[in-house]
PLY file of the C-alpha trace (Angstrom):
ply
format ascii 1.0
element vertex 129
property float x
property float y
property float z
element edge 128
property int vertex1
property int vertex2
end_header
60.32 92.76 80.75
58.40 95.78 79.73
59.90 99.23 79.04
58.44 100.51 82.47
59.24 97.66 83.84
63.27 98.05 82.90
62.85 101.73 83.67
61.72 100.93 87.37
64.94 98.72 87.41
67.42 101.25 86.25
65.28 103.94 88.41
66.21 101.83 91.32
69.97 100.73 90.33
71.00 104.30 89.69
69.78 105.23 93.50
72.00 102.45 94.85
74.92 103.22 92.38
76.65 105.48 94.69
76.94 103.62 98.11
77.94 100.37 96.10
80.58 102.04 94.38
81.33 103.68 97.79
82.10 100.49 99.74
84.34 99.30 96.26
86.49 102.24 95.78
87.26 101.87 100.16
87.70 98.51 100.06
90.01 99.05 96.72
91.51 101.97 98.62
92.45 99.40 101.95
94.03 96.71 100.10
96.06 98.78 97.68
97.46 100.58 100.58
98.14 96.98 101.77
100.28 95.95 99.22
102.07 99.21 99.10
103.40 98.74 102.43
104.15 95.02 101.42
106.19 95.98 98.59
107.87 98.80 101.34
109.13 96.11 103.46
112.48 95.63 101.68
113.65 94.54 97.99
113.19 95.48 95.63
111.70 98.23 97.35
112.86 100.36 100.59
114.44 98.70 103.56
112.59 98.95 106.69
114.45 100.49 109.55
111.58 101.61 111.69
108.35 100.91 109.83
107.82 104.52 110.19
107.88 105.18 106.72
105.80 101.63 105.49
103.11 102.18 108.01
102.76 105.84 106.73
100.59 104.98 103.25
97.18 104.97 104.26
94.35 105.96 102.32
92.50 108.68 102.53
88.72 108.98 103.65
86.53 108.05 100.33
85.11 110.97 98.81
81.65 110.23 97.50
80.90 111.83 94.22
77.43 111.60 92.39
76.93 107.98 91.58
80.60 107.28 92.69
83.20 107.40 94.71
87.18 108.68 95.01
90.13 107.92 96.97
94.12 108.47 97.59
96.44 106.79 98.74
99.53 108.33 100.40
102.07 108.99 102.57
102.88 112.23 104.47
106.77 111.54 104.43
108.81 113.45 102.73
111.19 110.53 101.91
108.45 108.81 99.98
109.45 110.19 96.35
112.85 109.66 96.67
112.69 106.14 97.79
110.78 105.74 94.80
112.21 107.27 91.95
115.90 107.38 93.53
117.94 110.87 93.76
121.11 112.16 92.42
122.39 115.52 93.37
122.53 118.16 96.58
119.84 118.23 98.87
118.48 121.36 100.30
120.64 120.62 103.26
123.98 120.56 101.32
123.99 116.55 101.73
125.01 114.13 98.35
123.40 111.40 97.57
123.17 108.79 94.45
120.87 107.02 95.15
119.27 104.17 93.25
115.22 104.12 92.95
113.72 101.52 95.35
109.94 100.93 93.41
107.02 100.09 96.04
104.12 102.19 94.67
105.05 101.48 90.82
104.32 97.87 91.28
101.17 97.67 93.19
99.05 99.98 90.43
98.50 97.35 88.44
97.23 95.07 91.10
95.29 97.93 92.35
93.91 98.61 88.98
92.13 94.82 88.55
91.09 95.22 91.75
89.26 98.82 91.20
87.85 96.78 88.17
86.58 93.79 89.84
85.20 95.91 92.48
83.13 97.99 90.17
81.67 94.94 88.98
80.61 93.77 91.65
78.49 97.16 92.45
77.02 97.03 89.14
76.09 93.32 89.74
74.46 94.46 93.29
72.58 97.13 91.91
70.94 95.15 89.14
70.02 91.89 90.93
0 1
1 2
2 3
3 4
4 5
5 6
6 7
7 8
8 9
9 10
10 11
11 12
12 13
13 14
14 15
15 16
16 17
17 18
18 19
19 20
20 21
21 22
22 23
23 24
24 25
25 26
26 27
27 28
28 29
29 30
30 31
31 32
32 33
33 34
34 35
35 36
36 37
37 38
38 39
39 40
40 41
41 42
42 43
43 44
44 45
45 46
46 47
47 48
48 49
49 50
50 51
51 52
52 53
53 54
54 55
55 56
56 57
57 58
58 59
59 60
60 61
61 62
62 63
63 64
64 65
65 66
66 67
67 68
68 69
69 70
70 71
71 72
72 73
73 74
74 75
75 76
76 77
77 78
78 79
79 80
80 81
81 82
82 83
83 84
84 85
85 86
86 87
87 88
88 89
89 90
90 91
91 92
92 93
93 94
94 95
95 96
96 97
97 98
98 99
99 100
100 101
101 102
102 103
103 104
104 105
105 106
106 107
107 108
108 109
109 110
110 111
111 112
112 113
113 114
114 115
115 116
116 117
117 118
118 119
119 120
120 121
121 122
122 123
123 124
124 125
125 126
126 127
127 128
């Protein structure tokens, strides 16, 4: 392959770069929210009571950046750090609790980490066949 040739090549990649990373980061973004609520669904995370609170992470719409992409993943509750991280101590309502931390988001970083990773690979792969 000649230099112009591999310039072309990149030329081209780096204008597809952006919607491939796109479609990883939402697909990344669904899954991870996925196994958040799975690890919500009762120990050693929260109990569910309702599935209010489980079927309240959802991730946000993907925000494309230049040749990229970002994405959250939340909840709107306000119960969602303390189910977490546990809380000892007065609310702002008087009420006492002590209660112990019940880890659902904790756990599924990693797993939403390799996927992130293997996602991005496959972009780069796209672009450059």
């Amino acid at each position: 392959m000649t230099p112009d040739e591999l310039a072309d090549r990149l030329e081209h990649a780096a204008m597809k770069i952006g919607p491939a990373v796109q479609k990883g980061v939402k697909h990344t973004a669904t899954v991870g929210a996925a196994r958040i609520r799975g690890n919500a669904s009762g120990r050693p995370g929260p109990n569910v009571i309702s599935g209010d609170y489980r079927n309240s992470w959802q991730p946000a719409p993907v925000v494309p950046l230049p040749y990229g992409a970002m994405c959250t993943i939340g909840t709107d509750r306000p119960q969602g750090r303390r189910l977490e991280w546990g809380f000892v101590g007065t609310d702002s309502l008087g009420r006492s609790y002590d209660q112990p931390p019940f880890p659902h988001v904790e756990p599924a970083i990693g797993f939403i980490g390799e996927t992130l990773l293997a996602q991005m690979r496959l972009a780069v792969a796209e672009v450059l066949l």
